[in-house]
KEKEDO-234764 format. One record per residue (C-alpha): residue number from 1; z, y, x. Coordinates in nm, 3 decimals, m for minus. Each point is the difference from the previous one (the first is absolute). Layout:
{rec NUM,{Z,Y,X}}
...
END
This chain:
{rec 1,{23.750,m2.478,9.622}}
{rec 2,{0.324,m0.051,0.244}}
{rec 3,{0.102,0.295,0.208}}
{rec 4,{0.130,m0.046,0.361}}
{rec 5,{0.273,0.271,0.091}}
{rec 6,{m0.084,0.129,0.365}}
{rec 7,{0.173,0.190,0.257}}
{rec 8,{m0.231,0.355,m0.060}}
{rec 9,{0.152,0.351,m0.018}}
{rec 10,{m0.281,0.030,m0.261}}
{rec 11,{m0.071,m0.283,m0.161}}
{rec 12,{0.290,m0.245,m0.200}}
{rec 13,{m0.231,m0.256,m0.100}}
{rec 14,{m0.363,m0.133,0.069}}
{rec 15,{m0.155,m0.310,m0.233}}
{rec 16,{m0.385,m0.183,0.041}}
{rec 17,{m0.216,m0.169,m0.260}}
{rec 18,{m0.227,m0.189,0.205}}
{rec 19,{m0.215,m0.129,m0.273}}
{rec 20,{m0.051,0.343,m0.173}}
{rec 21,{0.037,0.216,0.309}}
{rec 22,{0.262,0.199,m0.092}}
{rec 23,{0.266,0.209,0.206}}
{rec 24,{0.315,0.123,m0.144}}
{rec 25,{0.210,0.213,0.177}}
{rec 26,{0.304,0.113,m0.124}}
{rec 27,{0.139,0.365,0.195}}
{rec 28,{0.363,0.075,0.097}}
{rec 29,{0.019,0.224,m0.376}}
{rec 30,{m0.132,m0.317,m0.166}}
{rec 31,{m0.334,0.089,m0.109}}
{rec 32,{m0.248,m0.272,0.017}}
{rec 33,{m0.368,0.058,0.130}}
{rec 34,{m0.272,m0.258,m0.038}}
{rec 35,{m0.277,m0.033,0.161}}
{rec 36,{m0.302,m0.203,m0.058}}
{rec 37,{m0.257,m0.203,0.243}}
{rec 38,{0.210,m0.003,0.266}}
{rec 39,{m0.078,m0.286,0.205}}
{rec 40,{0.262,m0.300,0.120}}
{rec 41,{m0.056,0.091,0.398}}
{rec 42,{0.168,0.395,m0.111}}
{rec 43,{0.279,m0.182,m0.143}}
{rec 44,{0.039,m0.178,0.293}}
{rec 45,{m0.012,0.257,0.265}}
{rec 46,{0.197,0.246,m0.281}}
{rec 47,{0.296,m0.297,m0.018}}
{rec 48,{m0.037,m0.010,0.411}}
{rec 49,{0.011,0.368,0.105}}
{rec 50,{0.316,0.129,0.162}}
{rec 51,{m0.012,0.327,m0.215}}
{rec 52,{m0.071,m0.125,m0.404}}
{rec 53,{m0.036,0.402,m0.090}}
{rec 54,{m0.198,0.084,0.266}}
{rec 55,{m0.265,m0.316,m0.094}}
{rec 56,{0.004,0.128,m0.345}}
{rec 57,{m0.101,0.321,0.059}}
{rec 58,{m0.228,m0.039,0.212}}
{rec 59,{m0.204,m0.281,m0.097}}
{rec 60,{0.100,m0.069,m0.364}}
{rec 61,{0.086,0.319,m0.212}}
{rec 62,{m0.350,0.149,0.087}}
{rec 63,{m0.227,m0.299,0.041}}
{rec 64,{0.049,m0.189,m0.304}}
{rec 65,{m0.011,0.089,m0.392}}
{rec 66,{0.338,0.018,m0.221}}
{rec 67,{m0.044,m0.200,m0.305}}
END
């Protein structure tokens, strides 16, 4: 899966499967999380919001299984 780089003081890089519903998100000390179900409209709002480590935490890191 590609990996966007985004302006986060958390996060270096975020990535979306859309077929298998996978996240990826890749943290500032380069570990990779991924997490599974996560539906296309949280990617969107998570690529949208004006804080990309603030999203995460609060609506991803909890909400949504690691694989």
């Amino acid at each position: 899966m590609k990996r966007h780089a985004v302006a986060s003081s958390a996060i270096h890089s975020v990535g979306y499967d859309a077929e298998k519903r996978l996240l990826e998100v890749e943290l500032l000390d380069r570990q990779t999380r991924t997490y599974c179900n996560v539906p296309l409209t949280t990617w969107h709002f998570f690529m949208a919001a004006p804080s990309k480590g603030s999203f995460f935490y609060q609506h991803i890191k909890h909400r949504f299984l690691q694989h």
